[in-house]
N, C-alpha and C positions, 0 to 999 in steps of 0.2 A: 504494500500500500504506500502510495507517493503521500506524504502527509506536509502538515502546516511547515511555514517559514520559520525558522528558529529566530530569525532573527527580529521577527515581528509574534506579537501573540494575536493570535486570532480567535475565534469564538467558539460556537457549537460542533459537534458533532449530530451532522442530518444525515440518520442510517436508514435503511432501508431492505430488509430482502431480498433473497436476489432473482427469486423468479417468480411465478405467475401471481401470488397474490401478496403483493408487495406490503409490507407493511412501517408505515413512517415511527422514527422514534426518533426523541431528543435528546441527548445525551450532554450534561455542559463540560465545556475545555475552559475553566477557570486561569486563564493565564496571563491577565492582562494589567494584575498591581505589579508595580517595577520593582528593582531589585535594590534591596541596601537597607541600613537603619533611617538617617536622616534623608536619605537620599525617597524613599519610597514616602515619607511623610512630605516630601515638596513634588511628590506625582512625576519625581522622574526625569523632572525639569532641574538640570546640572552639566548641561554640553559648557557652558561659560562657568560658573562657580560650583566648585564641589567640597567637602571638608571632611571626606569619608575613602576609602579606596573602591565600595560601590561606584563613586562617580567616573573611574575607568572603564568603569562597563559601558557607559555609555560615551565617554570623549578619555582614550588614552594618554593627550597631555595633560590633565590632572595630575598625574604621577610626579611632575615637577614641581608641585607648588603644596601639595600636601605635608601633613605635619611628620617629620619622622619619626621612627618605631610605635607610631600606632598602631592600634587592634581597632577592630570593628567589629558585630555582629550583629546579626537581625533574623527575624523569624515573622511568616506570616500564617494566622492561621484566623481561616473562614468560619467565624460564629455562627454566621444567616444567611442560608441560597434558598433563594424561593424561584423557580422557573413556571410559569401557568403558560397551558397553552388552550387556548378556547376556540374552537369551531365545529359553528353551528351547535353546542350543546354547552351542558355546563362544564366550567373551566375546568382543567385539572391539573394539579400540581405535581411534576412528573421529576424529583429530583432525591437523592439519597448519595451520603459520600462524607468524606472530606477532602478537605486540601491543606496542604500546612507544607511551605515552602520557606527554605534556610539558608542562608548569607553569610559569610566569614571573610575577611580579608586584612593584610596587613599591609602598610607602608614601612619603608627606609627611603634613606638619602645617602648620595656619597660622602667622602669627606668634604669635600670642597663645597658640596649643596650643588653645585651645577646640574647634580643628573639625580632623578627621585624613581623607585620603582613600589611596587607594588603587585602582592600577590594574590588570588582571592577565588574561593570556589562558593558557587550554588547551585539551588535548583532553579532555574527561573520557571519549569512546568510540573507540578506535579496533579493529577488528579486519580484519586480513586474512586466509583460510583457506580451505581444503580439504578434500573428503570424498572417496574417492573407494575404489570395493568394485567384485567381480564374481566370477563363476563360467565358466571356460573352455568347458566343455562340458556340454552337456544328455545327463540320462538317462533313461529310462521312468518315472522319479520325481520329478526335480528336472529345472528350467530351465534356461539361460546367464541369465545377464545381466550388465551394466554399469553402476553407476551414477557420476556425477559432481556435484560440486557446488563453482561458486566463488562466494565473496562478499567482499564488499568493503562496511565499513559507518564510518561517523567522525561526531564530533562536534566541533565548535569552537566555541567561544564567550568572547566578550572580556568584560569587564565592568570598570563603573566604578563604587566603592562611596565614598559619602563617609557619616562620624560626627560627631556634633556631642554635647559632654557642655555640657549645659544648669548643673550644678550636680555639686556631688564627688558620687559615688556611683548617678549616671543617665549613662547613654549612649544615642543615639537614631542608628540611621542608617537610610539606604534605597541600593539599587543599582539600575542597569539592566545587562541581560545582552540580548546579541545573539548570537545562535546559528545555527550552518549545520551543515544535518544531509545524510548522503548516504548510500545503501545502494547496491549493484550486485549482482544475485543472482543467478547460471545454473542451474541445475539440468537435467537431462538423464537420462533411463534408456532402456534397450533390454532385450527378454525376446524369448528365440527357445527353442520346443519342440524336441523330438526331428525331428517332422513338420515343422519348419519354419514353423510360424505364430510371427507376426514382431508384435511393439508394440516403438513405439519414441514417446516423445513428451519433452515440453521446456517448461520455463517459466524466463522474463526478469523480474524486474522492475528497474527504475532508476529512483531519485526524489532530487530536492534540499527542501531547505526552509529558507526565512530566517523569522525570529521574534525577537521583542525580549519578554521578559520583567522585571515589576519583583519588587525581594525590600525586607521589612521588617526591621527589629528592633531587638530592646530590650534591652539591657545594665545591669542590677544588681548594687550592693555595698550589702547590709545590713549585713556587718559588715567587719571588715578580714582577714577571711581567707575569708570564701563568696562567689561571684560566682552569677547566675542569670542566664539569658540565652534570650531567647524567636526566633525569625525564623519570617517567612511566605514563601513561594516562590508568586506566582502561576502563572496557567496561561498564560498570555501572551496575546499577538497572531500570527498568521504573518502575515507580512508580503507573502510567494509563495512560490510552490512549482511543479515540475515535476515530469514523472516519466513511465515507457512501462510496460506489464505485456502480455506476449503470451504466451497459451498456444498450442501447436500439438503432433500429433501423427498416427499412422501405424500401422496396423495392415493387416498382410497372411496374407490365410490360404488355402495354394496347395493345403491341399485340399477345401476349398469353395469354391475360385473365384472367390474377395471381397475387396476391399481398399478400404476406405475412410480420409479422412485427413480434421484437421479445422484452424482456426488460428479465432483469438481475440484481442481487442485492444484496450484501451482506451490511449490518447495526449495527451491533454484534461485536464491536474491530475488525474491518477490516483492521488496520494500526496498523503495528512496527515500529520504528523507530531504523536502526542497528547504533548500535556503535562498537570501534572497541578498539582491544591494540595497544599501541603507547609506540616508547619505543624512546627518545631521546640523542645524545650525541654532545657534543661541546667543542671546543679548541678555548680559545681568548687569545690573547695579547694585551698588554696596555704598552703603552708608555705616557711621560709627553705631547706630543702633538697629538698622533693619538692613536686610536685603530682598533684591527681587527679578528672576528672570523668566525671558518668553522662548522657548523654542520649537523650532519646526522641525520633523521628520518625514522624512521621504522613501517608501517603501520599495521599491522597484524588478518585484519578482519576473519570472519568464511568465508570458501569456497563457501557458496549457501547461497541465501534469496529467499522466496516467496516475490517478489517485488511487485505484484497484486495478489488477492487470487483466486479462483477459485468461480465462477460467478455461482448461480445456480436461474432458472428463465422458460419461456414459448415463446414458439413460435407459433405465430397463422397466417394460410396459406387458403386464401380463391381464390377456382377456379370456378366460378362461381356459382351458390348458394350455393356451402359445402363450409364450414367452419369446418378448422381440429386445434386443439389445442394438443400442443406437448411438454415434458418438453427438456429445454437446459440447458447447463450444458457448462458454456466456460471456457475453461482451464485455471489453474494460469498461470502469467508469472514468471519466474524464472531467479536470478541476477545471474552468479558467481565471486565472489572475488578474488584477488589474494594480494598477500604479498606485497609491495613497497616499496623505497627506496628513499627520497626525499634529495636532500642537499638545504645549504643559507649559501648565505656567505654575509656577512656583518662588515663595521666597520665603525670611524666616523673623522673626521680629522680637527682639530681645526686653523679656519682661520683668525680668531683674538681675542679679549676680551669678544666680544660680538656674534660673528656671530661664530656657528660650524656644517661641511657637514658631513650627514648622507645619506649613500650609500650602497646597496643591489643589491644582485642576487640572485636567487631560480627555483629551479622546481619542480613541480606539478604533477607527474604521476598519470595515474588514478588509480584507486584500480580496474575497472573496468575489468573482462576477458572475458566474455560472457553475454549479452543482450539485448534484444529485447526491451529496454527499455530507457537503459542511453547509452551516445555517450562513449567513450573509448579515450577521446581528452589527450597525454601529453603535459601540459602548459610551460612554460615558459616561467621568468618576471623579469625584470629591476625597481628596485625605488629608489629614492634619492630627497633627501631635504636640507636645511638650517633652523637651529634655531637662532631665533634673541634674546640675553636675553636682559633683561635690569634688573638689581636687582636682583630680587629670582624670576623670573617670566621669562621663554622663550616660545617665540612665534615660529609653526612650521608652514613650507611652502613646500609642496614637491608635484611632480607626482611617480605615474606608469605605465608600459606597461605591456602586459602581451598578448603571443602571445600563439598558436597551431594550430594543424592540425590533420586529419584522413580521411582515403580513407573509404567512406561507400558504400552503396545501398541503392539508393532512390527511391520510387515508384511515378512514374508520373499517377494523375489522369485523366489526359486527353486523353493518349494512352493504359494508363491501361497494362504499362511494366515498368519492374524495371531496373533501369541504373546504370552501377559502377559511381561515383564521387568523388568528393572532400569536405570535411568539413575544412572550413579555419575559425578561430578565432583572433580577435585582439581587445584589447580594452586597453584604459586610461585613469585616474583617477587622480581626482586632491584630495591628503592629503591634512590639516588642525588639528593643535591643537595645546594642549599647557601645560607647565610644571611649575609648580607654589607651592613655599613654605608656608608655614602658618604658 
């Protein structure tokens, strides 16, 4: 399975079955709070000013102007995800899981301060979850059925950023990022009539991926209070990958006399993992009491992925003593990408000696333009905090929201018709971490 941009988060998971009686589920890909302790409390917003080794994630000349032998760490975990989807009927809350994603990173500097690095692993995706719906009994109008969905999807990635200021008022750095990416998907449905005609079918997929990407950037002071600051995020290299995709299913119908069932399979690096270019730009100001910046993100993945490859496999159809054996061949699903445009705006405002608010806003558009696969959700998210210091050591305390929406078509199993609706998103998170000299 070709899946999301790593270097962008993107949103839903839109599954689907894979043959004659398709059935829609929603599945959420929570991945779109940024990464860091202060950094995730100003939305991410730190291409120009950063105070954390988080902020190389997003622009690798930080690494010059950061404080040396600091520690960082940060952790997010999702209090409240409520997903409703409603069409034509009453709404239904379709979500089960957690998410709890973790930050760690250090800085140094050389002797001379000219050159500052910085080391730092997280998860920037992790989700664990559950879908799971059905209808007890069929009636001359509606079906039974069951459906189920587990996934399981993460991302890690380490990286080492080093800066070098050439001259007061230039920073130059670059980083490498190694990344392990993993999905695990079930899916599962059953539909039995009144009469007893029976489908029942089932899709797997499991894929790994290692990949090394490099990141640029440019750190600017024209004056002594505006910082500018540019990064590029290539698309990388994979380095391997693994992965299984198996479709199979069952349909029995005891009053025509017929039952045929079918299975499907690719095994062979059946998963990519797309990355994408990222081109970033920021403007902060700094004053002796607050600060505050605006930046723009630019996403710029390829137009098309084989998001599911092309399934080839046998179908076997028994009508009463024949038995026919058939080859199938089920078609790839296909992503396409488009360009995007995210901003964050962020800054922090110093409330006494001890205690300073960190405050963000962001949005999240999808990179998604057509599929039959992933939802098409644009997010947007509010987050802010308080650090407590005492010494060389501050403690962080913050939430998030982070809402959206999208008009889909969703397949009811039990009328076996498809209705326009609504995809509504909301969820919030409680930050934690902390910022500590050495």
């Amino acid at each position: 399975m070709r899946r999301r941009m790593r270097a962008l988060p993107t949103m839903l998971i839109f599954a689907s079955a894979a043959a004659a009686d398709p059935l829609t589920l929603v599945l959420p890909q929570t991945v779109h709070q940024p990464v860091g302790a202060t950094t995730a409390l100003r939305g991410g917003a730190t291409y120009a000013l950063g105070s954390e080794a988080a902020a190389t994630w997003y622009n690798p000349a930080m690494a010059a102007s950061l404080d040396p032998e600091q520690l960082s760490a940060g952790a997010t975990a999702y209090g409240f995800n409520n997903i409703t989807v409603s069409a034509g009927r009453d709404s239904d809350a379709l979500l089960s899981g957690a998410v709890l994603k973790v930050y760690g990173g250090f800085s140094g500097r050389s002797a001379d301060g000219g050159i500052g690095w910085t080391a730092m692993l997280c998860n920037p995706m992790h989700w664990s979850g559950a879908v799971d719906s059905g209808r007890a009994e069929p009636t001359l109008t509606q079906r039974s059925y069951a459906t189920q969905v587990r996934v399981d999807q993460d991302t890690w990635s380490g990286q080492l950023a080093v800066g070098w200021t050439p001259f007061e008022g230039l920073q130059l750095g670059g980083a490498l990022v190694g990344n392990y990416d993993s999905v695990d998907l079930i899916q599962s449905v059953w539909v039995r009539d009144y009469q007893g005609r029976y489908v029942a079918e089932s899709f797997t997929s499991s894929a790994w991926s290692a990949s090394l990407q490099l990141k640029f950037g440019v750190s600017i002071q024209p004056t002594e209070r505006l910082s500018v600051g540019i990064s590029v995020v290539t698309p990388g290299a994979e380095l391997m990958s693994g992965g299984l995709t198996n479709a199979a299913g069952s349909t029995v119908d005891p009053v025509g006399g017929t039952a045929s069932s079918f299975n499907a399979r690719v095994d062979e690096d059946a998963f990519r993992f797309v990355h994408a270019w990222q081109l970033g730009l920021g403007a902060g100001w700094q004053e002796p009491g607050w600060d505050a910046e605006l930046d723009l993100v630019w996403t710029m993945p390829d137009a098309a992925h084989e998001t599911v490859p092309a399934l080839p496999g046998f179908t076997s159809t028994t009508s009463g003593a024949t038995t026919t054996l058939t080859p199938l061949l089920i078609p790839p699903r296909v992503t396409a990408y488009r360009h995007v445009v995210n901003a964050r705006v962020g800054g922090s405002v110093v409330l006494s000696e001890r205690m300073t608010l960190h405050v963000g806003a962001f949005t999240d558009y999808s990179p998604i333009a057509e599929s039959d696969l992933y939802n098409k959700i644009d997010f947007y998210g509010l987050s802010g905090g308080i650090m407590f210091r005492r010494g060389e050591t501050g403690l962080i305390l913050g939430t998030s929201a982070t809402w959206g929406d999208e008009r889909i078509s969703l397949y009811d199993p039990a009328t076996a018709t498809v209705q326009s609706g609504d995809l509504s998103v909301f969820a919030m998170d409680v930050l934690i971490g902390t910022v500590s000299k050495f």
